[in-house]
C-alpha positions in Angstrom: 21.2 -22.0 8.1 17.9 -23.7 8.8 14.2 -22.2 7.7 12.4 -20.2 10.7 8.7 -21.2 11.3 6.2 -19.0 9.0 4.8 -16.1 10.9 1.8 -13.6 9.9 2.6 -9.5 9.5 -1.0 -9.2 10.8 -1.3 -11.4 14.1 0.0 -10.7 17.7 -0.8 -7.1 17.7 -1.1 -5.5 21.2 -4.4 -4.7 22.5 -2.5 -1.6 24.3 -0.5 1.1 22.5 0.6 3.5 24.4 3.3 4.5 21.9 4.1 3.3 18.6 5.1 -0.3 18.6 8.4 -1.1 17.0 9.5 -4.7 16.2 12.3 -6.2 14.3 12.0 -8.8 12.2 15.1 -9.8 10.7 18.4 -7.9 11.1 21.2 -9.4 9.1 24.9 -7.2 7.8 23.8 -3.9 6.9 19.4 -4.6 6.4 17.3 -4.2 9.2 13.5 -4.8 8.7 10.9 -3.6 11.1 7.3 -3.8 11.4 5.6 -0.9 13.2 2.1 -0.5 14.2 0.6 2.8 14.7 -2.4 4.2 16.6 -3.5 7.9 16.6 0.4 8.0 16.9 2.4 11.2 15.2 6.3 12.7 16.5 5.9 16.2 17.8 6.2 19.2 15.8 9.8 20.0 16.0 10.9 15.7 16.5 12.5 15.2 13.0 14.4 11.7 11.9 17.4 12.7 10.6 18.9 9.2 10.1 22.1 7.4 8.6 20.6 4.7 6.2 17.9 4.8 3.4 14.6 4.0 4.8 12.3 2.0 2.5 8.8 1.6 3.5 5.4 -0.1 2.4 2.0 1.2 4.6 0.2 -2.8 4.8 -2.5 -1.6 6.4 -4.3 2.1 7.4 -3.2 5.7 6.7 -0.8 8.1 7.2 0.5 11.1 6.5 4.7 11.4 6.8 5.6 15.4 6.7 9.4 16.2 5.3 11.1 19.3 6.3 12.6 20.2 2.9 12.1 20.5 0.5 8.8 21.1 2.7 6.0 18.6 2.0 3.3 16.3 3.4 2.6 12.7 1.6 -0.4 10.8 3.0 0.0 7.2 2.2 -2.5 4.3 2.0 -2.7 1.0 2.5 -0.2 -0.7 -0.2 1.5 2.9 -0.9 5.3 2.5 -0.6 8.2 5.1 -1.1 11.8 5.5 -0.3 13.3 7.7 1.9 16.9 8.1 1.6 19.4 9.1 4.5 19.4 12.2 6.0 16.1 13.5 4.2 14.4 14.6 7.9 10.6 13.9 8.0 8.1 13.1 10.8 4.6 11.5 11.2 2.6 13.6 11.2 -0.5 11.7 11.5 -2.1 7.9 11.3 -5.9 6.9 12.2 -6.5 6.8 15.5 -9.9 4.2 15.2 -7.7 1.4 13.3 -4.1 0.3 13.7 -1.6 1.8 10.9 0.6 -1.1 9.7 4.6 -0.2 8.3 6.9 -2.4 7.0 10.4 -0.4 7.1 13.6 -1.3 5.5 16.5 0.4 6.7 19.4 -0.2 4.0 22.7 1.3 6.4 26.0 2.3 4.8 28.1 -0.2 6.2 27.7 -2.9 8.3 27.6 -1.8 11.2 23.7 -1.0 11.8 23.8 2.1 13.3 20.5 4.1 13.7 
């Protein structure tokens, strides 16, 4: 295995978002890390994830506010707030700042190797 060139989190961010931007970064066995860049971006009222693997996330940069169906709550998170959600929790976001880019780093931790999402 041979070391991949440094990159930065922060650079090569499209001028143009049209829809929520969704990179990944490294997927290896059953990890998958994404970066995702917001903009004004939120899922629709009734659009809920429902997914097969944990989902750990870190907001680098921005704000947001992820809504979860039940129990039924609404967490806004700020730049360096992290939290975990595990599978099948359904939740949405429901908001991020329209004037700046919102910044995620998500881990999703699947079941098996397989890396279905």
């Amino acid at each position: 295995m041979t070391i991949s060139t440094p990159k930065n989190i922060f650079s090569n961010i499209p001028t143009e978002l049209p829809e929520e931007f969704f990179e990944t970064l490294l997927q290896q066995d059953n990890i998958r890390i994404e970066r995702i860049i917001s903009k004004g971006h939120h899922n629709a009222a009734n659009d809920w994830y429902d997914q097969v693997q944990d989902e750990w996330i870190v907001l680098l940069q921005g704000q947001a506010k992820l809504e979860f169906y039940e129990p039924a709550s609404i967490q806004l998170l700020n730049s360096g707030d992290y939290l975990l959600i595990p599978a099948h929790i359904k939740h949405r976001v429901a908001w991020t700042l329209e004037n700046s880019e919102t910044i995620w780093l998500a881990i999703h931790i699947f079941p098996n190797a397989g890396n279905e999402g």
